[in-house]
C-alpha positions as CSV (number, residue, x, y, z in Angstrom):
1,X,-73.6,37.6,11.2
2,X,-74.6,34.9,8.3
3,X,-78.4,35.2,9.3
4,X,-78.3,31.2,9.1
5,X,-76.4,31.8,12.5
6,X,-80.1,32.9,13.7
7,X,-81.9,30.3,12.5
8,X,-80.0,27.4,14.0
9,X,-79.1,29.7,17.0
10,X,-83.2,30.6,17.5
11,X,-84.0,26.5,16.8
12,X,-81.5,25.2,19.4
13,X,-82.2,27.9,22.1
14,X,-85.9,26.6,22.0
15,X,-85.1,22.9,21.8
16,X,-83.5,24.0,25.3
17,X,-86.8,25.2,26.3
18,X,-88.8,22.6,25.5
19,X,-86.6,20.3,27.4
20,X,-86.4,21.7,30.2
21,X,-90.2,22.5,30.4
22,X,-90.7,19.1,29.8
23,X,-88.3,17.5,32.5
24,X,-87.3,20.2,35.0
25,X,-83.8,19.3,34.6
26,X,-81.0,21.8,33.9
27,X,-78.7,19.4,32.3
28,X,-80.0,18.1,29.6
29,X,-80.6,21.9,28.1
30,X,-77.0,22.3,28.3
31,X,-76.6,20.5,25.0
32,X,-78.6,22.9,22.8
33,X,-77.8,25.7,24.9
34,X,-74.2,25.0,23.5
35,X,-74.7,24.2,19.8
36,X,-76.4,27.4,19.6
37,X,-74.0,29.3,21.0
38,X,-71.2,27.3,19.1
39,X,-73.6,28.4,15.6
40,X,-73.7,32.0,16.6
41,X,-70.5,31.9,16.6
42,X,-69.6,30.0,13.3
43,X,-71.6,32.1,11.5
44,X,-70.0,35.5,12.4
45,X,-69.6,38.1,9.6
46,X,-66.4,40.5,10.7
47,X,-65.9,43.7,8.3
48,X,-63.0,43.3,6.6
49,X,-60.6,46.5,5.2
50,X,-60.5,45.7,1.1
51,X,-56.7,46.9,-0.4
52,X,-57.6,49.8,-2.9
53,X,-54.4,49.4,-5.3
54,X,-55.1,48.5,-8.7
55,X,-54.2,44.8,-10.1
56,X,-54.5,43.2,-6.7
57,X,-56.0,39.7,-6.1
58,X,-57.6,39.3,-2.6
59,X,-58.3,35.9,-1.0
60,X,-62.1,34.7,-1.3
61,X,-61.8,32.9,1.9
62,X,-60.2,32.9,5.4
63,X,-57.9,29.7,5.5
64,X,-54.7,28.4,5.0
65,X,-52.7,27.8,1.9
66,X,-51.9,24.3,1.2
67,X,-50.9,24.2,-2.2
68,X,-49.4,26.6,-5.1
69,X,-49.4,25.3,-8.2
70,X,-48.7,26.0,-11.7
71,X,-51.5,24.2,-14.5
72,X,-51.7,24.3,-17.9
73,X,-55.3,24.8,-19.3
74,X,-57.0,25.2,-22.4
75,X,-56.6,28.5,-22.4
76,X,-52.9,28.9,-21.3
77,X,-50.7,28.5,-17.8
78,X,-52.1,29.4,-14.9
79,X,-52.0,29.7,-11.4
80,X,-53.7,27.4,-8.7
81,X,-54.0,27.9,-5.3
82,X,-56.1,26.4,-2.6
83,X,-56.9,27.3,0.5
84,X,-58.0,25.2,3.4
85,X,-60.8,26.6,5.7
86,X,-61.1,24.6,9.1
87,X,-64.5,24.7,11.1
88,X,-63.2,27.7,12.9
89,X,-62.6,29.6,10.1
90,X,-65.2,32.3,9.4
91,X,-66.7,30.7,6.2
92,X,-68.2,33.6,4.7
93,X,-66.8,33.8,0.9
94,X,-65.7,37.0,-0.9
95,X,-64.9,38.0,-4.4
96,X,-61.5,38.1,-5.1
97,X,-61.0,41.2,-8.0
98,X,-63.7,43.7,-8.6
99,X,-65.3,43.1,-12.4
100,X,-68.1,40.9,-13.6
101,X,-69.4,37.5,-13.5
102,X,-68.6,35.9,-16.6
103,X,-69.9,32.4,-15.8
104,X,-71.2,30.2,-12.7
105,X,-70.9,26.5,-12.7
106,X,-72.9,24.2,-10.2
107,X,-72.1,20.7,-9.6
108,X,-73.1,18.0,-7.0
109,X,-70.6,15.2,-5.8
110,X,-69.4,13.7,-2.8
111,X,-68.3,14.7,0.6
112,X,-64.7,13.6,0.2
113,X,-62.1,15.7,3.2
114,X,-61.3,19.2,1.5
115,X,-57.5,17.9,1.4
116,X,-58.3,14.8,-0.2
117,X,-56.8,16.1,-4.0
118,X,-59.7,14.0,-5.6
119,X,-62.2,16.4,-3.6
120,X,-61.5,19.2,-6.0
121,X,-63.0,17.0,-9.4
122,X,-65.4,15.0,-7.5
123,X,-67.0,17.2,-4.4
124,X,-70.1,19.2,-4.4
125,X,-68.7,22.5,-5.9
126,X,-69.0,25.7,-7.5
127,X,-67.5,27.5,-9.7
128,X,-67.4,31.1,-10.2
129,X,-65.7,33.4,-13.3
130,X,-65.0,36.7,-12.8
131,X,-63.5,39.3,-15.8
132,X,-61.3,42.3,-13.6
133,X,-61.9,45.4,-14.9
134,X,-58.1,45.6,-15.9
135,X,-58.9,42.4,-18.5
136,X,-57.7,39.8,-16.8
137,X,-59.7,36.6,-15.4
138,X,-59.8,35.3,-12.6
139,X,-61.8,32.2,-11.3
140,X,-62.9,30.7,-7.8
141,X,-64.3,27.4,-6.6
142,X,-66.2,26.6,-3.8
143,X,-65.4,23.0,-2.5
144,X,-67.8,21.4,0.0
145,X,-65.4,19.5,2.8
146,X,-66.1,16.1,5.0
147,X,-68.7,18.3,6.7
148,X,-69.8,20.7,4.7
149,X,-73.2,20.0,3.4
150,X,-74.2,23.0,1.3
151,X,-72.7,25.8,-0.9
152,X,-74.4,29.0,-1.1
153,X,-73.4,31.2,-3.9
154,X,-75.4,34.6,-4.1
155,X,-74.7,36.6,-7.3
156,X,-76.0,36.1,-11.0
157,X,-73.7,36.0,-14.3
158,X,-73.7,39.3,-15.5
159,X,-73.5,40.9,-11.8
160,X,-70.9,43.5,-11.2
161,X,-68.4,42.6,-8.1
162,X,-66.5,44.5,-6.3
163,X,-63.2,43.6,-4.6
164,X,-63.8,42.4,-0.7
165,X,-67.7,42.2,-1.9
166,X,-69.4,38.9,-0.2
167,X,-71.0,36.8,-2.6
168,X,-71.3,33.7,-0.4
169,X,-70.4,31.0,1.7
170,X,-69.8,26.9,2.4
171,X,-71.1,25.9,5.5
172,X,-68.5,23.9,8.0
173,X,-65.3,22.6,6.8
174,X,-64.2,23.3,3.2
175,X,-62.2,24.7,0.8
176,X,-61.7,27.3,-2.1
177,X,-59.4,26.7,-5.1
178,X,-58.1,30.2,-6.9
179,X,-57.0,30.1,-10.7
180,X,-55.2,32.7,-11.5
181,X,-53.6,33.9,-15.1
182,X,-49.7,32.5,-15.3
183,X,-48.2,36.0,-15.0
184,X,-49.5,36.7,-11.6
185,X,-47.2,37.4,-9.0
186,X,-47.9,35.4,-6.3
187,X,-47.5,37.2,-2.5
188,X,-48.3,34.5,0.1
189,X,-46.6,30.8,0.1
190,X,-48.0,27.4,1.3
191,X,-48.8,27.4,5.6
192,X,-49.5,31.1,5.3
193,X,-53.2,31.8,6.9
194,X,-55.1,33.8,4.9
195,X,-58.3,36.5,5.4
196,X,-61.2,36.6,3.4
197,X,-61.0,40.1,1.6
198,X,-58.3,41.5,3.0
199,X,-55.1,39.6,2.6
200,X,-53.7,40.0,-1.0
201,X,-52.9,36.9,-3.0
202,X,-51.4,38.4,-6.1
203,X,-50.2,41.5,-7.7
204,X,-51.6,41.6,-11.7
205,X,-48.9,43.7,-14.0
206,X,-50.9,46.9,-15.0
207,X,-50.9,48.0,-18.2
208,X,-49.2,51.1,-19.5
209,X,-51.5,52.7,-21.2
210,X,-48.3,54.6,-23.3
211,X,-47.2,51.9,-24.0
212,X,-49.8,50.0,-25.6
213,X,-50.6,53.6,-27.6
214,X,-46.9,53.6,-29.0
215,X,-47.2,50.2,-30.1
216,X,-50.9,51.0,-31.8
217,X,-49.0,53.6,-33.9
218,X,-45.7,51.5,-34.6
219,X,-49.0,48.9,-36.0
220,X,-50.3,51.7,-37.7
221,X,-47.4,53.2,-39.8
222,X,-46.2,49.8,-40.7
């Protein structure tokens, strides 16, 4: 568990206590009694199993997939897909390739509903860049919902990720935008749910390492 889950767990349990110590009723505990409960809960942390095969892109997020779409950016197409986390979705984020942090980009904004398309440019946010090991980039954005209220991002640039590894989380409803390189081979479609960690995304093309060495030595006798 999200040790947040604790802290508002612990604070509601005694805002029960006082309550009843100061009225001798059992109803009006009840209240607290269930928000706690109801936070223990949200906040749950399950161990997920993380897919060993090279080149694949796991999903930062448990949600659903509301949109696939293919962007061109400065530095080329890409890949965008969002994912849609409800408040009973375990919110705990995770990063999507193993590599390291390139870049992390904070911003503040508004509270606008996670499927509002505006919520992605204007939202509290935060974005995270990650370099795979096999070259490739990948990038992940942390989009505070209607009631979300705080993103909590953990790692520093220059940190080395691993696959599955947690790095974070949004607290209540939200969203997580993926951007991946436009040869990415896309494995879920729009309405599919999706685990954080565990269900693959994409399949990257690997490198053939022959390949590349016969073309460095076509280059070379040229």
């Amino acid at each position: 568990m999200v040790r947040d889950g604790y802290f508002y767990g612990i604070a509601l349990f005694a805002v029960a206590v006082l309550l009843y110590v100061l009225t001798h009723s059992l109803l009006l505990p009840v209240v607290p009694v269930l928000l706690a409960f109801f936070f223990l809960w949200f906040f749950r942390d399950p161990e997920r199993t993380i897919p060993q095969e090279p080149g694949l892109v796991v999903s930062p997020a448990d949600g659903k997939v509301t949109s696939v779409l293919r962007v061109t950016t400065p530095e080329g197409e890409s890949l965008k897909m969002s994912i849609f986390l409800n408040v009973f979705n375990v919110h705990v984020n995770r990063s999507p390739v193993t590599g390291v942090l390139e870049d992390v980009r904070y911003q503040k904004g508004l509270y606008l509903n996670a499927m509002n398309p505006e919520s992605a440019e204007k939202n509290e946010q935060n974005m995270a860049v990650v370099r795979a090991d096999e070259g490739y980039t990948v990038a992940f954005k942390q989009i505070a919902g209607l009631l979300a209220r705080r993103i909590v991002f953990h790692p520093a640039v220059g940190a080395r990720l691993k696959r599955g590894e947690r790095v974070g989380l949004i607290k209540f409803g939200s969203r997580v935008d993926v951007i991946l390189p436009g040869n990415a081979e896309i494995l879920v479609k729009v309405g599919d749910h999706v685990s954080g960690g565990s269900t693959v995304l994409a399949r990257m093309p690997q490198r053939n390492p022959k390949a590349e060495q016969d073309e460095q030595l076509v280059e070379s006798l040229a």
